[in-house]
N, C-alpha and C positions, 0 to 999 in steps of 0.2 A: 723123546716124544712122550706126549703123557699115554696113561694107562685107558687113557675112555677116548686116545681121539678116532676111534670108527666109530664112536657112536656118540658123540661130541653134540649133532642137531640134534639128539633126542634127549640129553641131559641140557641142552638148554632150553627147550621145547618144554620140560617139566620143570625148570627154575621158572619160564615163563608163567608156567599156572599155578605154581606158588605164589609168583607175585603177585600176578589175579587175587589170588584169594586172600593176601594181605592189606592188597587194596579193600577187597569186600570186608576183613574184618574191620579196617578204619572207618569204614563206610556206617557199619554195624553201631560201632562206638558212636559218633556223629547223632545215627537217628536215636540213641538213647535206648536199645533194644535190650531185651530180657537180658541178665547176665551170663544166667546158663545157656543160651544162644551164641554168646560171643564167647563163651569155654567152649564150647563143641567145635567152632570152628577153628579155635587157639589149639584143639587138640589133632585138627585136622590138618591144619598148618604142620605142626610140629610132626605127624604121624609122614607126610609127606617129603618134609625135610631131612629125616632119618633113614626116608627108602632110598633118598639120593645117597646121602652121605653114606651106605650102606653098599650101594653098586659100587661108588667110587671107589671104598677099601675093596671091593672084590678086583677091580682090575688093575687099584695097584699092587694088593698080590699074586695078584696072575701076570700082569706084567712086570712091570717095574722091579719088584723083589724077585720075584722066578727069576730075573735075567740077570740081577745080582748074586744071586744063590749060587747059580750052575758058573758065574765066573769066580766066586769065591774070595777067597781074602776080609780083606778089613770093610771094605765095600760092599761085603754082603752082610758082615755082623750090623755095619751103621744102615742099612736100607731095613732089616729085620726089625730093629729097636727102633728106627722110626715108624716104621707100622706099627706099632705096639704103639707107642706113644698117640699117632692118629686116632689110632681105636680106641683107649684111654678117654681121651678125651672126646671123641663121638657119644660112646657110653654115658661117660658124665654131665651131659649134654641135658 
């Protein structure tokens, strides 16, 4: 089971109003609007997508890896190094 499914409608509840606002920034683009109006909302976008991406690594290491860890073995090293790697690339983002 994944790591956010109790809270599953309210991460896509805010994928929803990202894509709202992706919508809004095509929309932005279309009317030919200021450029620093369509950065501000490219950074609003972007600030938004990072808070998700950001719960989701909190509850795969609260779940997902916590429950590898306390079983141990080889399955907790490969579940650890994939979070790294997540976050890695969240970061680089």
């Amino acid at each position: 089971m994944a790591g956010y499914a109790d809270h599953k409608t309210d991460v896509i509840h805010r994928l929803n109003r990202i894509e709202g606002q992706v919508k809004g920034l095509k929309r932005l683009v279309e009317e030919d609007r200021y450029c620093v109006d369509v950065l501000t909302q490219i950074a609003a976008v972007t600030k938004a997508l990072q808070a998700v991406g950001l719960e989701l690594i909190d509850d795969h290491l609260s779940h997902c890896v916590a429950e590898a860890v306390a079983a141990g073995g080889e399955t907790a090293q490969a579940r650890v190094a994939e979070a790294v790697t997540a976050i890695t690339r969240l970061v680089r983002a």
